[in-house]
VMD Tcl script that draws the C-alpha trace (Angstrom):
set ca {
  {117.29 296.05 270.65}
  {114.06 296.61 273.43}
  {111.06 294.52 272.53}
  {107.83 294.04 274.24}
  {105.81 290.51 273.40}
  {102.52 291.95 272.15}
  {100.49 288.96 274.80}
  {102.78 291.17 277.16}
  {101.05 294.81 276.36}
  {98.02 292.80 276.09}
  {97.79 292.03 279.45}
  {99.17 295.10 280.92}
  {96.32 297.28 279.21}
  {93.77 294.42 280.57}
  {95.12 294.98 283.91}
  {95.93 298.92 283.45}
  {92.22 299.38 281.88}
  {90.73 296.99 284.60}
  {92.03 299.24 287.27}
  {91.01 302.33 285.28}
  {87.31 303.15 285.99}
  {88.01 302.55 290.05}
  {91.53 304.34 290.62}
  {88.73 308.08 289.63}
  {87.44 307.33 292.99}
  {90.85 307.56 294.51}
  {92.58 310.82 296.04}
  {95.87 309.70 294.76}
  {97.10 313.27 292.91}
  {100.14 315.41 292.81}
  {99.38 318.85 292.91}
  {102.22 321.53 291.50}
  {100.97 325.13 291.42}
  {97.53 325.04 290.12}
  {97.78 321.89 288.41}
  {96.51 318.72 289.55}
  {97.87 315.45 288.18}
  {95.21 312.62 289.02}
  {96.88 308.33 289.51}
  {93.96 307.78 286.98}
  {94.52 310.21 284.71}
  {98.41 308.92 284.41}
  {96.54 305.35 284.15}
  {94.05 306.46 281.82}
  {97.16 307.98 279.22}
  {99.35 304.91 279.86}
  {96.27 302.69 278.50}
  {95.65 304.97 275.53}
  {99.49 304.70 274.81}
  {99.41 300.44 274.58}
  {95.52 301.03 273.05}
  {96.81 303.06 270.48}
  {100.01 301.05 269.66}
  {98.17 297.71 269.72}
  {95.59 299.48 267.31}
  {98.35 299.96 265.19}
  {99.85 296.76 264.80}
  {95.96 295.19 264.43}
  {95.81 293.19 267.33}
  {92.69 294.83 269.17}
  {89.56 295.93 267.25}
  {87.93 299.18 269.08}
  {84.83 298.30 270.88}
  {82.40 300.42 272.19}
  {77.99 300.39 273.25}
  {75.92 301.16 270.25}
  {75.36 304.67 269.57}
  {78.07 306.00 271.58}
  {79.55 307.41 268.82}
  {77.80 310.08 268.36}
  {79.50 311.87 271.79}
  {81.72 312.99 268.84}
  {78.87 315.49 268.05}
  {79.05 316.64 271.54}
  {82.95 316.98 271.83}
  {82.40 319.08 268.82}
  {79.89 321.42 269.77}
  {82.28 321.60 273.44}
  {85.21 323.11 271.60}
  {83.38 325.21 269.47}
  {80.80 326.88 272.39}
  {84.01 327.56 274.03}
  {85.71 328.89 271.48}
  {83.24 331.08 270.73}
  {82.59 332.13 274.56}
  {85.55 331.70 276.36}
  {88.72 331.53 273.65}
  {91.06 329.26 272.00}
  {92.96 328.16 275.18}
  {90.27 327.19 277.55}
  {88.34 324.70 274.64}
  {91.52 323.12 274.01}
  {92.15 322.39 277.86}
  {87.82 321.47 277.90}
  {87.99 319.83 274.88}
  {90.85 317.42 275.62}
  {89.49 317.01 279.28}
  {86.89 315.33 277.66}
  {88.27 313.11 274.92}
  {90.70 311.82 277.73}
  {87.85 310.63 279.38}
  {85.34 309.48 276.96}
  {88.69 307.70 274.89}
  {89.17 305.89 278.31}
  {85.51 304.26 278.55}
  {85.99 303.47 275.11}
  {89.46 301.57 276.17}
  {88.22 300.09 279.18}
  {85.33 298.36 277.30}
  {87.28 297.28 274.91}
  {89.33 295.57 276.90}
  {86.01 294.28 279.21}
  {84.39 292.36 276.03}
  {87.18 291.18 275.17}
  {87.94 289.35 278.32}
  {85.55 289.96 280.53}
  {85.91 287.14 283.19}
  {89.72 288.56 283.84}
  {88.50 291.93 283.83}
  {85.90 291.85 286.21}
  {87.67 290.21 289.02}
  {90.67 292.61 288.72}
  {87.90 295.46 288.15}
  {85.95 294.10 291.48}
  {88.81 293.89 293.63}
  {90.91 297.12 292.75}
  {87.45 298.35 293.99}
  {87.63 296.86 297.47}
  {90.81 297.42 298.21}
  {89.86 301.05 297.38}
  {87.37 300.93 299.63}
  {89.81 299.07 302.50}
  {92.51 301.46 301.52}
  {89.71 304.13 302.33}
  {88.53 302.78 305.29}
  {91.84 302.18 307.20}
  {92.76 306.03 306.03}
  {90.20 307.30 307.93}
  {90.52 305.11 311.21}
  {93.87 305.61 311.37}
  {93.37 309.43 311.14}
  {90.60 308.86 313.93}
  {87.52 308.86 311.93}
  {85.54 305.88 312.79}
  {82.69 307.20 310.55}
  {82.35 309.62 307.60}
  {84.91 308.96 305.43}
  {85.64 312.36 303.52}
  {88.78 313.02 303.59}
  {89.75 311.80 300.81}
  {87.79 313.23 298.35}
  {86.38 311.23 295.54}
  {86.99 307.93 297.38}
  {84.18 308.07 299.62}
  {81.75 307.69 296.41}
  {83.72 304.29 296.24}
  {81.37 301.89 298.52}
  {78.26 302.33 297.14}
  {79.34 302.45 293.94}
  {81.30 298.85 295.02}
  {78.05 297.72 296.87}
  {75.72 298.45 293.14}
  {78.65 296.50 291.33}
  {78.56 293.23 294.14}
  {74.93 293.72 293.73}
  {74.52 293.61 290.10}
  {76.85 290.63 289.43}
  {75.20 288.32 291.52}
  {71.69 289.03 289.86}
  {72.89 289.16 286.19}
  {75.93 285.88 286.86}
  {72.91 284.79 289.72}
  {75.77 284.14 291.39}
  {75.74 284.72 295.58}
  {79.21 284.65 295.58}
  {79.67 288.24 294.94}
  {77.58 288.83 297.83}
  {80.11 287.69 300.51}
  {82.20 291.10 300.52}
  {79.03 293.41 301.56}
  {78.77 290.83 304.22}
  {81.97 293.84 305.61}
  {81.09 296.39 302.92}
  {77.53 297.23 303.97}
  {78.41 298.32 307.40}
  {81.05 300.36 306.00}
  {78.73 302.03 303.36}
  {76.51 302.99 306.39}
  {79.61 304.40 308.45}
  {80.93 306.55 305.88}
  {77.64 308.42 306.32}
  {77.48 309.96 302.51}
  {73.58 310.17 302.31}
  {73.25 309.80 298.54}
  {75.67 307.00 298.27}
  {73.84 305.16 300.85}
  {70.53 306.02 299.44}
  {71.69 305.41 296.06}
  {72.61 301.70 297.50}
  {69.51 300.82 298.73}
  {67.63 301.94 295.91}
  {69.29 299.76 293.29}
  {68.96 296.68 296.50}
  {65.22 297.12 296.54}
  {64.93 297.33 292.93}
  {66.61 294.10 292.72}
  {64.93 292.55 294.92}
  {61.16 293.86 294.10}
  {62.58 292.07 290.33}
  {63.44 288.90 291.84}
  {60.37 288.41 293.81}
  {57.42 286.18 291.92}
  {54.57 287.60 290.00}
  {52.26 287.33 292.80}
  {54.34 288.80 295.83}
  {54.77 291.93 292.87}
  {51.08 291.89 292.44}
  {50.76 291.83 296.58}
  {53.42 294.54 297.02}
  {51.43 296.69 294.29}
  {48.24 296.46 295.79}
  {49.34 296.92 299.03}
  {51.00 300.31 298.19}
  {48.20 301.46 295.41}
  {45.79 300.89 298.50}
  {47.93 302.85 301.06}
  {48.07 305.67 298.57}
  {43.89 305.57 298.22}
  {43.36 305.47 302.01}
  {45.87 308.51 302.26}
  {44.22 310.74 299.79}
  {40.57 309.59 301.25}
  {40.94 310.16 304.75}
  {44.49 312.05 305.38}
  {44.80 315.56 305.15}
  {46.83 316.53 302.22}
  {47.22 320.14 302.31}
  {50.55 320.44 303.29}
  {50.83 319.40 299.73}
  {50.33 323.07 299.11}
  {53.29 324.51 300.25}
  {55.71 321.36 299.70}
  {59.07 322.03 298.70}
  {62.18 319.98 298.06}
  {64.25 322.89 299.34}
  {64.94 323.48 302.96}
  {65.02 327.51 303.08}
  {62.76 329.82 301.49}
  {63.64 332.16 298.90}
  {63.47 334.82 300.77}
  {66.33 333.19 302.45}
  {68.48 333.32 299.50}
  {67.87 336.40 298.33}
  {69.05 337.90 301.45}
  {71.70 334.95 301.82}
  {73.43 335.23 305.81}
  {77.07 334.17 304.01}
  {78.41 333.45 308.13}
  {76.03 330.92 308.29}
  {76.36 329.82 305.01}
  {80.13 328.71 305.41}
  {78.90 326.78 308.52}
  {75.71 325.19 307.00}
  {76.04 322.66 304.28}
  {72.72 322.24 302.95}
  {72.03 326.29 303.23}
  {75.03 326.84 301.24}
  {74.20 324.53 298.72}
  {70.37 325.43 297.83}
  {71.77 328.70 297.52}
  {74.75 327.08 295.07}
  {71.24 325.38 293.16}
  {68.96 329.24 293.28}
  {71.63 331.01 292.01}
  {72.84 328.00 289.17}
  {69.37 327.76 288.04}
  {69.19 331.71 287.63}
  {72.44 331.55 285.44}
  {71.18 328.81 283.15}
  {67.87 331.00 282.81}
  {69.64 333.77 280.96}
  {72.31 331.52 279.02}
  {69.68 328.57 278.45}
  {70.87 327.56 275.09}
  {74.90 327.45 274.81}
  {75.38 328.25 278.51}
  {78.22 330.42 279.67}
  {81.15 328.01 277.76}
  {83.42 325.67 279.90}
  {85.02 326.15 283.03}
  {83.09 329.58 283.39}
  {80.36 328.65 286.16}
  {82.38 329.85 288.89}
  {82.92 333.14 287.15}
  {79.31 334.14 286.76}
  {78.47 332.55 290.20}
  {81.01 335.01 292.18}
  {78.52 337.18 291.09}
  {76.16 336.36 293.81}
  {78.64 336.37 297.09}
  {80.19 338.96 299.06}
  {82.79 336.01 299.97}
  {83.98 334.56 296.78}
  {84.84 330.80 298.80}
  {81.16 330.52 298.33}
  {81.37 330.58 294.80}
  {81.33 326.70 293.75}
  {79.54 324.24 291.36}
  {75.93 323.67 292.04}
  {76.92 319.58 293.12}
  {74.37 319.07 290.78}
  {75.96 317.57 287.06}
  {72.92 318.28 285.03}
  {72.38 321.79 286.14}
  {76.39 322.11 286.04}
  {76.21 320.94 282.27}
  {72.52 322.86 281.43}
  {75.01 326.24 282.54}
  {78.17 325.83 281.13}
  {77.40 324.04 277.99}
  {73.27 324.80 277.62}
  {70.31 322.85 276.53}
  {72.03 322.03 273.47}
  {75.27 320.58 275.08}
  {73.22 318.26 277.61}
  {71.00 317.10 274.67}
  {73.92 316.19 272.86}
  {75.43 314.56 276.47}
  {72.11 312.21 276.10}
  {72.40 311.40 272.49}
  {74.24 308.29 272.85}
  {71.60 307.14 275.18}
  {68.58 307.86 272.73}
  {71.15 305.90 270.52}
  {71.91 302.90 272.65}
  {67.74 302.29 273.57}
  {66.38 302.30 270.27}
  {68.63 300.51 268.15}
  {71.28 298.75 270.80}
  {70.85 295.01 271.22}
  {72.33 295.90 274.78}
  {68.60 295.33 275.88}
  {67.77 292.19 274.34}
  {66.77 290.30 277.45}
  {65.96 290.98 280.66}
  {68.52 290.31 282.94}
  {70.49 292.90 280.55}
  {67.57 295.37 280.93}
  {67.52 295.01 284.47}
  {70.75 296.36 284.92}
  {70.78 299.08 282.47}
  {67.99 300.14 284.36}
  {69.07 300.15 287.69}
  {72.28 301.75 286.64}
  {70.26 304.78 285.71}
  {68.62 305.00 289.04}
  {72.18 305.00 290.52}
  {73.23 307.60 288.12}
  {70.72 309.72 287.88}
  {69.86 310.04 291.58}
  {74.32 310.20 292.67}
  {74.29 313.34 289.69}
  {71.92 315.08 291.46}
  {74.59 315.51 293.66}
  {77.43 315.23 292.43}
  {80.08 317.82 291.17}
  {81.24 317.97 287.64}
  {84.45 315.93 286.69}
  {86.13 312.51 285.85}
  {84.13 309.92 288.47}
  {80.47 312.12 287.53}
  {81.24 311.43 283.88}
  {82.58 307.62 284.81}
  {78.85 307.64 286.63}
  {76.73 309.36 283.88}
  {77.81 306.64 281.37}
  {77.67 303.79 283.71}
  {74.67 302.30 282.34}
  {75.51 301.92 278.84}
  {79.14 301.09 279.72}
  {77.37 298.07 282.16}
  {79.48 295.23 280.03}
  {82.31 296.79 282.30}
  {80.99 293.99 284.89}
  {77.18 292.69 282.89}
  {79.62 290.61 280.41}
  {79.92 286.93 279.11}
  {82.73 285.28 277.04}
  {79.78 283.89 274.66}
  {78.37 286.97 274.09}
}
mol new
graphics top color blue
foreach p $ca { graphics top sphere $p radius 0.5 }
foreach p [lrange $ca 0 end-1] q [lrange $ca 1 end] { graphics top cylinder $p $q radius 0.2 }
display resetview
């Protein structure tokens, strides 16, 4: 008769979950006709499986942030807009997408409160060998910077650099700074802008937190004053015509495709005009799941143009409306107002400069498992922000 110890499956969904959240910002897939079969996904089920069974035999106790609960409104509405708009087969593939991921942060937290010293160490280092995996990849292949070729992986050293980062102010522990003594150069290298700006970000918010009252007082008055001298004596009237966007719209209205395939950021705005002009005339429900391509081949002659904005909130406001990112947010309205998440400020610290990480990598980012892993990053910070006594 087969038997498993239950301290056995115990451990193996500690070290399975622990490993979860960093094997989405791997490449490791196996693709068979048009389906892709992620490491992490096969991870993320495997976890479930001992989750589940444990569950069962009451020895774990679910655990998740206050007010995430209510995502069950969202997965709701998700399989109901799409059955609606796009039929019974597509909201059980979107619907399921979704549970498999939001059932996995629930997992992986689970497991991180309840051992939380174990699980960040095996949680920090699957990350950096990631990001060495990564890194010897691309030199090997003759890359000795931007390291894109494997796909979701080069999100993994900022997002390794904000975890170092954020343990040693919340533990106050400089020990977690020795890797970025190798990792920083390597985050600069890999040359993906909004990872690197992302980085830096959540490094000068850290340290503009850590300083004293007075050098925050100096550093406030000094900019405050910089900003009065500008608007007194600099002339502002380029302010006028300022624009976030690089081309013009006449630009994309008569959109040179040729150049397009050749020019990143050309291609792109154009991926934002034409997203934004979608969500305008669906602004409610959206267009259902897995339907922003469709309407977007719409605007190109050459239907390789035809992507995702790179852009998760405009992604969601199209294909699941104003409604379905409302109900995205909901566990965040949730976890501020009556989570105890916040209740001092090292723990506020880091909620808050996981949202400036998130928010500013979404505004990039495509839709999928490492965006959502992202999006919920802040409330999910007791993946690392954990003690045994709390």
């Amino acid at each position: 008769m087969f038997s498993i110890k239950v301290k056995n499956l115990e451990y193996v969904l500690l070290v399975i979950s622990a490993m979860v959240i960093p094997m989405y910002f791997t490449d490791f897939r196996l693709e068979k006709s048009s389906v892709k079969i992620r490491l992490s996904d096969v991870l993320a089920l495997f976890s479930i499986s001992i989750f589940l069974f444990l569950l069962l035999k009451n020895k774990i106790t679910i655990k998740y942030p206050v007010g995430f609960n209510y995502i069950c409104i969202f997965v709701t509405y998700c399989f109901f807009n799409a059955l609606v708009q796009v039929g019974l087969t597509k909201a059980i593939i979107a619907t399921v997408q979704w549970v498999l991921i939001l059932f996995t942060l629930v997992v992986v937290y689970t497991s991180a409160v309840k051992n939380p010293e174990k699980f960040r160490a095996i949680f920090i280092k699957t990350l950096l060998v990631i990001c060495f995996f990564t890194l010897v990849y691309h030199l090997m292949h003759g890359h000795l910077t931007r390291y894109k070729l494997l796909g979701d992986a080069k999100y993994a050293f900022a997002l390794t650099g904000v975890i170092l980062i954020s343990c040693a102010y919340y533990f106050d522990d400089k020990s977690y700074l020795k890797p970025l003594i190798f990792l920083y150069p390597v985050i600069l290298l890999s040359l993906e802008r909004k990872g690197i700006l992302a980085f830096h970000m959540v490094t000068f918010f850290y340290i503009f937190i850590t300083l004293k009252s007075l050098n925050k007082f100096i550093i406030s008055a000094l900019c405050s004053l910089t900003v009065l001298l500008l608007a007194l004596f600099y002339d502002l009237s380029f302010l006028n015509s300022f624009t976030f966007f690089e081309y013009s719209d006449l630009e994309m209205l008569y959109l040179d495709e040729e150049q397009a395939l050749w020019v990143s950021n050309l291609h792109r705005q154009s991926l934002v005009t034409n997203g934004w002009d979608i969500f305008t005339t669906h602004f409610i429900f959206g267009v259902g799941p897995k339907m922003l391509q469709v309407y977007m081949s719409d605007y190109y002659i050459n239907q390789g143009l035809a992507l995702y904005t790179h852009n998760v909130f405009l992604d969601t406001l199209i294909e699941q409306g104003s409604v379905g990112l409302f109900l995205l947010l909901l566990p965040y309205l949730v976890y501020i107002t009556r989570g105890s998440g916040l209740k001092n400020k090292k723990d506020k610290t880091i909620f808050f400069a996981f949202c400036l990480y998130s928010i500013f990598m979404l505004f990039f980012m495509s839709g999928g498992a490492p965006s959502m892993v992202i999006f919920y990053l802040p409330i999910f910070k007791a993946f690392i922000a954990n003690k045994m006594s709390d």
